[in-house]
N, C-alpha and C positions, 0 to 999 in steps of 0.2 A: 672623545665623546660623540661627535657629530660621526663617525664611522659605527658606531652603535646604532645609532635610530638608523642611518640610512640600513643598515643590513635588514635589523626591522621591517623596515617598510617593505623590503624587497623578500621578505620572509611574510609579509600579510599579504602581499599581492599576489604570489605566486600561489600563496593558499587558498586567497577564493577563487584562482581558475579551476581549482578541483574540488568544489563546491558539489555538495551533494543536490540534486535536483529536486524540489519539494514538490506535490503533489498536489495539484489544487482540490483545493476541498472544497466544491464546489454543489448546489444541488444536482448538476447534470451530473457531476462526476460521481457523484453521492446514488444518484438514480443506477450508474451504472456497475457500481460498487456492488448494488443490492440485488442488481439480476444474477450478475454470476455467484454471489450467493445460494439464492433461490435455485439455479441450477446445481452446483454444490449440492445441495441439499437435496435433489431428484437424485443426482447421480453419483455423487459419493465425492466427485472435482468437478471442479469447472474453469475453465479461464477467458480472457479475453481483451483485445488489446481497445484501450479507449481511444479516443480525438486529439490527444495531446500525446498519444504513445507511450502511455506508461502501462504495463500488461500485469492485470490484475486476477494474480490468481488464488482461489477458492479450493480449501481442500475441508471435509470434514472429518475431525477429529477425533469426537468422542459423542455419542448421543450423552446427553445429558438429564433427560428423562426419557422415559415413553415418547413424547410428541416430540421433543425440542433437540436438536444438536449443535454441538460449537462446531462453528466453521474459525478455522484458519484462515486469515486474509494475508497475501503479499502483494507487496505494490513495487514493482521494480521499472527502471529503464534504461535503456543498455546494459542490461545484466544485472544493474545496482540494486542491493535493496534499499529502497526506499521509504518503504513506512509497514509493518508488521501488526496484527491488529488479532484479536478472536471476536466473534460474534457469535452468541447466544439465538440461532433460528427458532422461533416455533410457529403452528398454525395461526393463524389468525381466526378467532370465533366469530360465526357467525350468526 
C-alpha cells in the first residue's frame, strides 16, 4: 500500500512540472488584450507579444452586424494555447 501513494506522488509531481502557464488577468494585461483587438478590427488580425510573453493574437471572425465583429482571441506561450476567448467589438457612441 505504501508503494501506491509513493507512485502517486511521483505521478502529481511530475504532473505539475507540465503545468499549463495561466495568463494574468490583469488590468495591463487586460488593456493590452484590448489594443490588438482594436487593431483586429482595423485590419482583419492583429497580434502582439505582451511583458510577461505570452502573444496574444486577434483574428476577426465574423461581422456580427453592420458596426460590430467577433474577434477571435488566443493567448499562447511557447506555442501553448493558453486561454481562447471571442469578443463581440463595436463602435463606441459618441
Amino acid at each position: 500500500m505504501e508503494l501506491r501513494y509513493a507512485a502517486l506522488a511521483v505521478c502529481v509531481c511530475a504532473g505539475s512540472a507540465w503545468a499549463q502557464p495561466q495568463w494574468p488577468d490583469t488590468p495591463e494585461s487586460r488593456v493590452f488584450r484590448q489594443r490588438v483587438i482594436d487593431l483586429a478590427v482595423l485590419y482583419g488580425e492583429a497580434s502582439g507579444l505582451d511583458e510577461q510573453g505570452f502573444l496574444i493574437h486577434g483574428k476577426v471572425v465574423e461581422p456580427a452586424a453592420a458596426a460590430c465583429k467577433t474577434v477571435a482571441v488566443d493567448i499562447r506561450q511557447g506555442g501553448a494555447l493558453v486561454r481562447q476567448e471571442n469578443f463581440l467589438a463595436c463602435p463606441k457612441a459618441e
